[in-house]
Each structure stands twice: as C-alpha cells, then as structure tokens.
C-alpha positions in Angstrom: 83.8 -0.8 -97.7 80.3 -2.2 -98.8 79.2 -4.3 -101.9 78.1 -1.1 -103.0 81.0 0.9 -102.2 82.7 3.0 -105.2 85.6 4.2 -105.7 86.8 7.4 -106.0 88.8 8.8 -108.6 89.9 12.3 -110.4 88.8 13.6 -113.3 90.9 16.0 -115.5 90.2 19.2 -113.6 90.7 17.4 -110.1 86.6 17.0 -109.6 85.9 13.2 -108.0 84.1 11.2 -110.2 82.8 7.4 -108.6 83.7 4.2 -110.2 82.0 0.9 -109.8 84.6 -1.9 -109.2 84.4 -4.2 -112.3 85.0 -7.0 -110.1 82.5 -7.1 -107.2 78.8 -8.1 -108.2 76.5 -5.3 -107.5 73.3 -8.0 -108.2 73.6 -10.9 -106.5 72.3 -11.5 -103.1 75.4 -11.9 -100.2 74.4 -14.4 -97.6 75.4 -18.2 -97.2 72.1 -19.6 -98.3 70.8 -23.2 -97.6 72.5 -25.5 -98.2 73.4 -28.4 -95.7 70.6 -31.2 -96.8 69.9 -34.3 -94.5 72.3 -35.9 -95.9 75.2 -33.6 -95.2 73.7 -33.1 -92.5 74.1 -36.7 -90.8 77.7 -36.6 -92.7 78.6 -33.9 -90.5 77.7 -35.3 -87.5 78.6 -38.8 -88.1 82.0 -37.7 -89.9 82.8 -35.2 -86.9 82.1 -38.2 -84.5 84.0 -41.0 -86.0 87.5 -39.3 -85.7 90.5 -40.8 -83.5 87.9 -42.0 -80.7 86.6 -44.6 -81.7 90.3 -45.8 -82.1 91.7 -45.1 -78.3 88.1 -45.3 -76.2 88.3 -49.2 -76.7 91.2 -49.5 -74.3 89.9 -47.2 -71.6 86.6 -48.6 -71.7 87.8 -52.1 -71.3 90.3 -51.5 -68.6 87.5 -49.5 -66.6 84.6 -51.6 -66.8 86.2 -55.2 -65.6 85.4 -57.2 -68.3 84.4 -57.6 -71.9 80.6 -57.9 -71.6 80.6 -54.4 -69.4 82.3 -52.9 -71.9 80.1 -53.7 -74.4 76.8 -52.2 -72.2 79.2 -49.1 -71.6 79.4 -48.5 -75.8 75.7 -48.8 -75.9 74.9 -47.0 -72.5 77.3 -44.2 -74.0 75.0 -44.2 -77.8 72.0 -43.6 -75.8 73.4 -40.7 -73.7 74.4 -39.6 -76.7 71.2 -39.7 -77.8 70.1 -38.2 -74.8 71.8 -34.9 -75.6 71.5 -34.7 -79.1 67.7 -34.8 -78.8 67.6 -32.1 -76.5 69.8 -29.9 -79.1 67.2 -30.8 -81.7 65.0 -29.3 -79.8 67.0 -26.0 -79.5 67.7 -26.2 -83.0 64.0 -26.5 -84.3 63.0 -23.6 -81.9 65.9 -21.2 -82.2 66.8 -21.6 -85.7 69.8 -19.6 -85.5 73.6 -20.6 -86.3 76.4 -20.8 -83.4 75.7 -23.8 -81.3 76.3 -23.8 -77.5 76.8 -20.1 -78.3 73.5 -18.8 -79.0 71.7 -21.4 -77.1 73.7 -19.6 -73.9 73.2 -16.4 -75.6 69.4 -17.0 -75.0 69.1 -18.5 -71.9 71.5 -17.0 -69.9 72.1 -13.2 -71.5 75.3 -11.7 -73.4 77.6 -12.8 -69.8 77.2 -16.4 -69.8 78.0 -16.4 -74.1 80.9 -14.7 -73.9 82.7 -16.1 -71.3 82.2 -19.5 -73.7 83.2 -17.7 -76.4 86.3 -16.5 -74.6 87.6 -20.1 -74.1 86.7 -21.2 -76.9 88.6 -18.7 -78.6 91.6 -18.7 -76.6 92.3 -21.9 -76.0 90.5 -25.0 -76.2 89.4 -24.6 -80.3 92.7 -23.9 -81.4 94.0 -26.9 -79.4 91.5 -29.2 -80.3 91.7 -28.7 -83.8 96.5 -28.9 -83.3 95.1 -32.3 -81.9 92.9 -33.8 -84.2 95.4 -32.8 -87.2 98.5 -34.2 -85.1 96.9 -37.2 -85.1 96.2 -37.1 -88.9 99.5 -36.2 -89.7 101.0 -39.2 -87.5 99.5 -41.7 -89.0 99.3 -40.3 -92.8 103.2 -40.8 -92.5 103.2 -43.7 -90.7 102.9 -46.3 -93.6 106.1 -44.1 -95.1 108.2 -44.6 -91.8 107.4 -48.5 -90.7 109.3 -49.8 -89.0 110.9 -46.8 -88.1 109.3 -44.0 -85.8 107.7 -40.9 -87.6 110.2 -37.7 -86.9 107.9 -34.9 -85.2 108.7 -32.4 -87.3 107.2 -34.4 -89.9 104.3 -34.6 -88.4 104.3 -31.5 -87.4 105.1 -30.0 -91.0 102.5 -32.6 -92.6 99.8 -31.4 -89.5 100.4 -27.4 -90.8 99.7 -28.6 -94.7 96.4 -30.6 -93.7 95.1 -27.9 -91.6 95.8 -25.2 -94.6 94.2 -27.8 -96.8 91.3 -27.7 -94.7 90.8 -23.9 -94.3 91.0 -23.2 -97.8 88.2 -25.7 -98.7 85.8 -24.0 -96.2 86.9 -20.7 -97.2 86.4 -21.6 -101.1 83.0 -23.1 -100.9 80.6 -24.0 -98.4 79.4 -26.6 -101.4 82.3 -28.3 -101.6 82.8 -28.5 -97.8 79.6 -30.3 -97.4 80.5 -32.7 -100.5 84.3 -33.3 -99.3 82.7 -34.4 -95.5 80.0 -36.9 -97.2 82.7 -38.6 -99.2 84.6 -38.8 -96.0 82.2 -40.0 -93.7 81.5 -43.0 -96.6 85.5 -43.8 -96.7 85.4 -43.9 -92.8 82.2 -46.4 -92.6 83.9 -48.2 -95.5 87.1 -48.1 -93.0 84.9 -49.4 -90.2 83.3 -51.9 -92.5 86.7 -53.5 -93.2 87.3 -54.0 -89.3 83.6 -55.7 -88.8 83.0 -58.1 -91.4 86.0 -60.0 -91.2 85.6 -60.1 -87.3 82.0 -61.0 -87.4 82.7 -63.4 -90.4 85.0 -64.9 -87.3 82.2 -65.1 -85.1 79.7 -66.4 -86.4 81.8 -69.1 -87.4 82.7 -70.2 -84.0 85.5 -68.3 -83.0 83.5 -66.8 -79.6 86.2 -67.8 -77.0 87.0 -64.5 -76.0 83.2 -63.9 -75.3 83.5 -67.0 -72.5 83.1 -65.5 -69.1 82.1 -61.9 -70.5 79.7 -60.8 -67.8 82.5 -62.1 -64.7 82.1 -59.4 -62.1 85.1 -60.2 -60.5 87.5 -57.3 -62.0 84.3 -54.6 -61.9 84.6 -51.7 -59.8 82.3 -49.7 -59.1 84.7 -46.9 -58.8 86.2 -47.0 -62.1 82.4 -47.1 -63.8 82.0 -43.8 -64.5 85.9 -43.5 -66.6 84.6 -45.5 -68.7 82.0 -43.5 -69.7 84.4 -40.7 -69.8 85.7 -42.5 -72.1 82.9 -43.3 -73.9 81.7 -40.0 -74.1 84.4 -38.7 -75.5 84.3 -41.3 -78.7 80.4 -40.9 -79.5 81.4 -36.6 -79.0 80.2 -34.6 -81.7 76.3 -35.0 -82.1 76.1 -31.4 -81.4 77.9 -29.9 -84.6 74.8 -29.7 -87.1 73.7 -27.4 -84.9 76.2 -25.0 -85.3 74.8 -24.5 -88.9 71.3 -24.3 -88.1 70.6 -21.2 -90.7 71.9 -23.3 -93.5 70.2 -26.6 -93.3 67.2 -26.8 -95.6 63.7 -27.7 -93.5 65.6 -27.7 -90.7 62.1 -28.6 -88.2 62.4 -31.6 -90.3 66.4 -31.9 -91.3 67.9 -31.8 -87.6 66.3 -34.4 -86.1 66.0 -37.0 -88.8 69.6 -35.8 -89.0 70.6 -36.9 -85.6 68.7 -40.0 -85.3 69.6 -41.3 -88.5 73.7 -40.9 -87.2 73.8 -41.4 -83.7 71.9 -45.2 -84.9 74.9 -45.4 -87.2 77.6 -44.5 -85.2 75.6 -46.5 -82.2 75.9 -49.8 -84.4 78.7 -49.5 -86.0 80.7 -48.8 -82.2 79.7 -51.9 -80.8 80.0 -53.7 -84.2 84.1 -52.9 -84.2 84.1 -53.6 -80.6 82.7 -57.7 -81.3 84.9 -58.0 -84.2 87.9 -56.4 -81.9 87.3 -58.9 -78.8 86.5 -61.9 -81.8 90.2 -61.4 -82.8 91.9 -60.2 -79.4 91.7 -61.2 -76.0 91.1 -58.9 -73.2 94.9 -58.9 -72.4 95.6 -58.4 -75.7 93.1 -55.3 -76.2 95.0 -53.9 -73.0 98.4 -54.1 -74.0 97.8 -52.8 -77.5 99.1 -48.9 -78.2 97.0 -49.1 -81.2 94.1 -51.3 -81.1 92.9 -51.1 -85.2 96.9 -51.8 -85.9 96.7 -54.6 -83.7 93.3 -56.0 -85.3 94.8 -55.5 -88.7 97.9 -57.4 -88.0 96.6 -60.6 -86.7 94.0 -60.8 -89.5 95.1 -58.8 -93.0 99.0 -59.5 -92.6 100.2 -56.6 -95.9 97.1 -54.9 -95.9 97.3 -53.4 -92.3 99.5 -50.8 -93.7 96.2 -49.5 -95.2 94.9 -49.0 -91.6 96.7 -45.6 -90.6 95.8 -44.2 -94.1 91.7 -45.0 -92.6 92.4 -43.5 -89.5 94.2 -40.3 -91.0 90.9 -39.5 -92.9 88.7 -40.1 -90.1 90.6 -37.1 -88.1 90.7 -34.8 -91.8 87.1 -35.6 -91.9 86.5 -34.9 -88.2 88.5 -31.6 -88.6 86.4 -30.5 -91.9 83.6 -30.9 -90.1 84.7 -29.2 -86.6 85.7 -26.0 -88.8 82.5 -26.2 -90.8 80.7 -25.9 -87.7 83.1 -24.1 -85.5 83.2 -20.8 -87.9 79.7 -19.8 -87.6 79.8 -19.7 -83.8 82.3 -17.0 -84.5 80.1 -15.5 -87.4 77.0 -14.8 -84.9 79.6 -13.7 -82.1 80.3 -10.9 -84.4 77.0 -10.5 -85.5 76.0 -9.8 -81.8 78.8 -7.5 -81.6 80.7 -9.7 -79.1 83.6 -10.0 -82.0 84.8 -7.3 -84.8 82.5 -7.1 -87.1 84.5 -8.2 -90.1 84.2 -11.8 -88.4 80.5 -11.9 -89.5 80.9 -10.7 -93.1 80.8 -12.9 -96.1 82.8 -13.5 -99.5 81.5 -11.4 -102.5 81.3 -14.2 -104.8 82.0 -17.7 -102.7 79.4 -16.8 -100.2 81.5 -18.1 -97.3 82.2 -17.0 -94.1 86.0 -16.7 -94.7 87.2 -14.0 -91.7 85.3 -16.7 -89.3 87.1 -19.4 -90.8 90.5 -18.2 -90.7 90.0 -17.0 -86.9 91.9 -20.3 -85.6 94.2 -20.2 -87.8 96.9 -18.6 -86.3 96.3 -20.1 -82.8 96.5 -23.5 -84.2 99.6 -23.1 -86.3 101.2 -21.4 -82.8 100.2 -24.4 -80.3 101.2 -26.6 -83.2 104.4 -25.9 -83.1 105.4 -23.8 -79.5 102.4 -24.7 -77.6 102.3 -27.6 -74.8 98.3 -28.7 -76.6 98.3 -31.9 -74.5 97.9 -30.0 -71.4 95.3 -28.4 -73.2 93.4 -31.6 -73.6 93.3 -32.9 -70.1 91.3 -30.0 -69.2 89.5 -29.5 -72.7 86.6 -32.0 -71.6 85.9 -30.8 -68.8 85.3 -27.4 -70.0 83.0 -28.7 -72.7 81.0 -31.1 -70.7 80.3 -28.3 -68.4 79.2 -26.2 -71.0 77.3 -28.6 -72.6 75.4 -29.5 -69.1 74.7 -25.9 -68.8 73.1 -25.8 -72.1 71.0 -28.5 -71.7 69.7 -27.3 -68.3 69.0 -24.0 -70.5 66.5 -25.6 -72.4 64.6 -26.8 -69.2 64.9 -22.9 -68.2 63.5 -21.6 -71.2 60.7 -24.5 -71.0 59.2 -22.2 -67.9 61.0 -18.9 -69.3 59.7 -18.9 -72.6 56.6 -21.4 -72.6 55.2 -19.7 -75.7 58.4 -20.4 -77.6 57.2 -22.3 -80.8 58.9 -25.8 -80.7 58.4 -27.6 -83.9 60.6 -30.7 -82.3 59.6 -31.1 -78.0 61.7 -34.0 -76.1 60.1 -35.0 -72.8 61.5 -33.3 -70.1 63.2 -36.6 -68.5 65.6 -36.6 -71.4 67.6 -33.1 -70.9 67.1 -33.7 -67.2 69.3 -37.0 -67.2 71.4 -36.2 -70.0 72.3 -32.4 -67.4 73.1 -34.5 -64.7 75.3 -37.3 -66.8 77.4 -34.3 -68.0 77.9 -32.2 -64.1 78.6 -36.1 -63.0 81.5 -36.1 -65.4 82.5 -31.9 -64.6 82.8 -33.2 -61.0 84.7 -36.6 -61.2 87.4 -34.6 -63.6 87.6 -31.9 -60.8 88.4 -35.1 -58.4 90.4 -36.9 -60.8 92.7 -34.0 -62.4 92.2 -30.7 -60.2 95.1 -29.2 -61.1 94.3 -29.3 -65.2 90.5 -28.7 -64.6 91.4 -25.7 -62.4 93.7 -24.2 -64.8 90.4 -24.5 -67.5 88.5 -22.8 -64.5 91.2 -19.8 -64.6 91.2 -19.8 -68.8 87.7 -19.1 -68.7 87.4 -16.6 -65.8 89.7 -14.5 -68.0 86.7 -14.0 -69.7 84.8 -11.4 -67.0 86.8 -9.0 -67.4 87.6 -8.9 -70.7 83.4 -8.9 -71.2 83.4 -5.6 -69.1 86.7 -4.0 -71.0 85.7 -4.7 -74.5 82.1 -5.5 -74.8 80.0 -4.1 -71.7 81.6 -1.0 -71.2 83.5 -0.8 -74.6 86.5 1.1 -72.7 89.3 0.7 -75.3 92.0 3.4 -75.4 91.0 5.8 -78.8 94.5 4.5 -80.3 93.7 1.0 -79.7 89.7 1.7 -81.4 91.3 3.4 -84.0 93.7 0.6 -84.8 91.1 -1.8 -84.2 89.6 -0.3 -87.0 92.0 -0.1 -89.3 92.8 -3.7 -88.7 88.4 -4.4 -89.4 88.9 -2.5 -92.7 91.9 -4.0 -93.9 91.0 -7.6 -93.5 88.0 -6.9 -95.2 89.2 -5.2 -98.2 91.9 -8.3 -98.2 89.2 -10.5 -98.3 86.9 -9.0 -100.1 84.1 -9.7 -97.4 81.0 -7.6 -97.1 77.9 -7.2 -94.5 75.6 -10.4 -96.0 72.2 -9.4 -97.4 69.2 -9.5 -94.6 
C-alpha cells in the first residue's frame, strides 16, 4: 500500500478495473514538515527537564554535599554541566541536521553496530520503563488531593497512569501541532508552579528570615566521598537538554533554532533550580529538608496552609508535560531507525492526512502498559542512568571523533573543544561510580544491552530470519499500515 495505491475491483464481465480511494489525498505532500519554532523548541526542553526532579534531587543533594551552601554550588555546578552537554549536541544538531538523537549521532560516528545496540535498549527496556515512571508518578499525585489523608490505592494509580499515557499518545499521534502547543502551555503552568514556590520564599528572605543560611559554607559534614552523589543527583534533575534534538528535521532554522533554544532554557531551568532551592532552605531547615518524603508538600504546608493541596496537582503536570515531551522526541528516534532499515519499515511511515509519525509513536505503547502493571520498573531505574549517561558520554566523545574524522563537516554552530572533553569525562565519572555503587543493577543494564549483538547479526546484518517468520513479518508491516493509514513520506 502507497498513497497512490488503487484498488482493485471487477467489472461486469470479471475484467479488473482500478479505483482511487475517495478518502486518501492523492495531492498533498506526506512528510512531517517544520514545525517546532524556538519557542517550542525551549518548551520541549525546559518542559521535559522540569518533571519529578526537581522535586526529589533537593534531598539527595543536600544529604550528599554536607551542608546548605554546597548544595547550592552543586545546583549551579550541575546547570553548567548541563550546559556543557547541551552545547556540544548543538553542535551535532547544526551539522547533522537529521532527527533521532543519540541515535544518529552514534549512527555517524560509530557505524550501524554501535546504533543499534542503543536502539536495542532503548527499545526493550529502559524507554518503556522510563516513560511507566514518569506517568506513575503523575498518576500518584493527580489522585492524591482526592485521597488526603488517606493513602492513594495502587491500582488507582495505576489505572489513572494507563489513561494519561493513552492521553498522551493520542495527542502526538493526532497532531504534531497540537503536541508542540499542549507542551508550551505546560511548561508555562510548570514555571507558574515554580513561581508559586519562589516568591513567597524569597519574599521571606529578603525580609530577614535568613537563619537557615547561618553557617551555610560549615565544612564540617562535607565528604569528599559523597561529592560526586550529589551530582548524580543533580544530573539527573537538570536531565533532558538533549530532547530538541531528537527533532532536528522539524525545527524551523534550526543553525539558528537549536542553540538559542538551549541557551535560552538551560538559563531558565538554571535560575529557576537554585531559586526553589533559597526559597526551600528560607522556609525549612537542613533537618527539615532531610526528613521530608516530599519536599514541595512540606514547603507548601508551612507557608499556604489550604492551598498546598494545589501542590500535587503542579507536580502531576510537570511529569504529563515531561512525558509529552519524552514521546515527542522519543518517536522519531524510532522513525529514522526504520528509515535506516534497522526497524520495519512501517515504523518510518507517516499519517495520510495528520502528517504524524503514528507507528513510531505507538511503538512503547504496549511495553509501557506491560511494565505498568506486571513489570518490576524500579529495578529498571536503578540501572536506567547509568545506561544513558554512558551513552550520552559516548556521544559526546563522538563529536571530538568526527572533529579529526570528518574535519570538512560544515558546522554552522562549533563549541571549543574543552567543552565536550569535560562534559565526556563528567558522564564516564558517573558510568563508573554507579558500577561501584550498584554493580549488580548496572550489570544487569550491561547484559540488556549486550542482547543487542546478536540480535544486530540475526535480523539486521545478516537478515537470517526463517521465510515464515519474513513472511509474517510482512504481513504484520502491511497490516499496521493499512490500520493506520501510514504511507512512505514524500522525499
């Protein structure tokens, strides 16, 4: 099936005549066009990074750095990492201006190997269990204002956690449009969220109330040792600056788009972290911030009394904005997997008349809803970091390698070279303190992904399936796409 397929049909004496299907256009151009501007652009990085992070990191990064003044160098040590590595992917992005992220970026530096294996583990397990994660957590603490003072029953959650991820396929499967739209007015409602937390904390401040500041730099309780958790902890709150580029093909201007893009958020999401984190130690002590499960409920209840219950509804729609954005992004890596014949071919095809990608959308879907509800997804986490810090690292030192591969590469956007080089070595510093730190969970991550090899050799190298299993395989391709009504987009 094409966009200019035809059907066939018998006349009266049994000849075949052809038939145009009424309902597919035969005149307008199939492809998903551009249309993330800079300001959807910094929405979908800034809306993918402020998620649940920002909410648990304070803790960890507290009880790891000693005191409240290291702490505070940690969030801002952390935004200029961050920094760091999203520079270097704006450099990737301005000079391969193709869609799929780490994906293609691997895909170029390293060969066809390298990609797949990343795809592999992505695809079997750490996408479909970060995005069961992300929506748990919305769906604990959208129902949590409905169940105080009483505990939330997990198969509320769970049931409430199915709907929003649903929600949130259909929307990127209906229009990419609307996607884009939908994560700008999130990423407003989460700043406005944030905004609620700083002002009345710094209104506290700067009216005298700095008594938890007393002491901030004491060096007493700082080990040296427990440094670099923190900025494990860090890291993982400012994660995310590496989503836009997942969509490279459809950001308008993108020489211009992706970098202004990333500066422009990782300044917000920069200022606004250490904001929170004043207004947070203003209103708590150390101790306090320590023994809270939930520091923004905490915050909320010392200074809004009744209007703390609106707290958890802020947090819910920083994780469904975090996972509209994640899928946005997520979906093309899948779309040029396919397109370089690494995934069935139906996975790069596109909607007749939405113009979305909606096989590569729907690809997690079934894996999510399963580790939802069967699958143990918090094991999944402990060794989910590592895997992507690894990756990450490997894709930065990429770009160094195609600096003396590829000199002639045009690069519209060039970082100095002392920027990927530190920001490679932060991430393999934080690979090798999880293998010392969890080996059992990072191993197991090791093992997921070196399932990978040979299923590179069996289905994409060598291409050895069993005829049955091709011709079922192709039977499946055709099916979903006549279910779908997806087609080849226009080159």
């Amino acid at each position: 099936m094409n966009r200019r397929s035809v059907e066939l049909e018998a006349d009266a004496d049994g000849h075949a005549t052809h038939q145009s299907p009424p309902s597919f256009p035969t005149n307008k151009k199939v492809e998903l066009g551009k249309k993330v501007t800079l300001l959807s652009g910094i929405s979908v990085i800034a809306g993918v990074i402020i998620g649940a992070g920002i909410f648990i990191s304070p803790k960890g990064i507290l009880k790891h750095s000693g005191s409240v003044g290291m702490s505070l160098i940690v969030w801002i040590a952390c935004g200029v990492l961050s920094l760091f590595g999203a520079l270097s992917y704006a450099e990737l992005g301005t000079s391969i201006q193709k869609s799929g992220g780490h994906y293609t970026y691997l895909l170029e530096a390293f060969g066809p190997h390298v990609a797949f294996i990343s795809l592999w583990a992505d695809l079997t397990a750490i996408r479909p269990a970060g995005m069961a994660v992300i929506s748990l957590a919305f769906g604990q603490y959208i129902l949590e204002p409905l169940f105080m003072p009483c505990g939330v029953p997990p198969m509320a959650v769970k049931l409430t956690t199915a709907i929003g991820i649903t929600s949130v396929m259909y929307t990127n499967s209906m229009s990419v449009t609307w996607t884009a739209r939908i994560q700008i007015f999130l990423t407003v409602c989460k700043l406005v969220a944030l905004s609620i937390i700083i002002f009345p904390g710094l209104y506290h401040f700067f009216t005298g109330e700095t008594h938890n500041f007393e002491n901030a730099f004491d060096l007493h309780n700082v080990k040296l040792s427990s440094l670099p958790l923190a900025f494990y902890s860090g890291m993982y709150a400012y994660a995310g600056w590496f989503y836009l580029n997942f969509v490279t093909e459809e950001i308008d201007n993108p020489e211009r788009t992706v970098p202004l893009a990333i500066c422009i958020s990782m300044a917000i999401v920069t200022t606004f972290y250490v904001l929170i984190n004043v207004a947070y130690y203003t209103v708590m002590s150390a101790d306090e911030l320590l023994a809270s499960e939930a520091v923004a409920v905490t915050f909320a209840n010392k200074l809004m009394g009744d209007f703390s219950l609106a707290v958890p509804v802020f947090v819910a729609m920083s994780c469904y904005g975090s996972m509209n954005g994640c899928l946005l992004a997520l979906s093309r890596t899948f779309l040029v997997a396919s397109r370089e014949g690494q995934l069935p071919q139906v996975y790069s095809m596109i909607h007749l008349r939405r113009n979305t990608p909606i096989a590569a959308v729907l690809i997690l879907y079934p894996l999510t809803i399963l580790q939802l509800f069967v699958g143990d997804i918090y094991s999944l986490l402990n060794f989910m970091s590592f895997l992507r810090w690894l990756k990450i690292g490997v894709v930065v030192f990429g770009l160094v390698y195609l600096r003396y591969t590829q000199p002639d590469l045009p690069r519209p956007f060039k970082v100095p070279i002392f920027v990927p080089v530190v920001f490679g070595l932060t991430c393999f510093f934080m690979v090798f303190l999880s293998l010392y730190s969890d080996p059992v969970n990072t191993g197991t991550g090791f093992a997921i992904s070196l399932t990978g090899v040979p299923a590179y050799y069996i289905f994409v190298r060598f291409n050895c399936k069993p005829k049955w299993l091709q011709r079922a395989l192709d039977w499946i391709n055709r099916t979903i796409q006549i279910l779908l009504e997806v087609v080849p987009a226009d080159q």
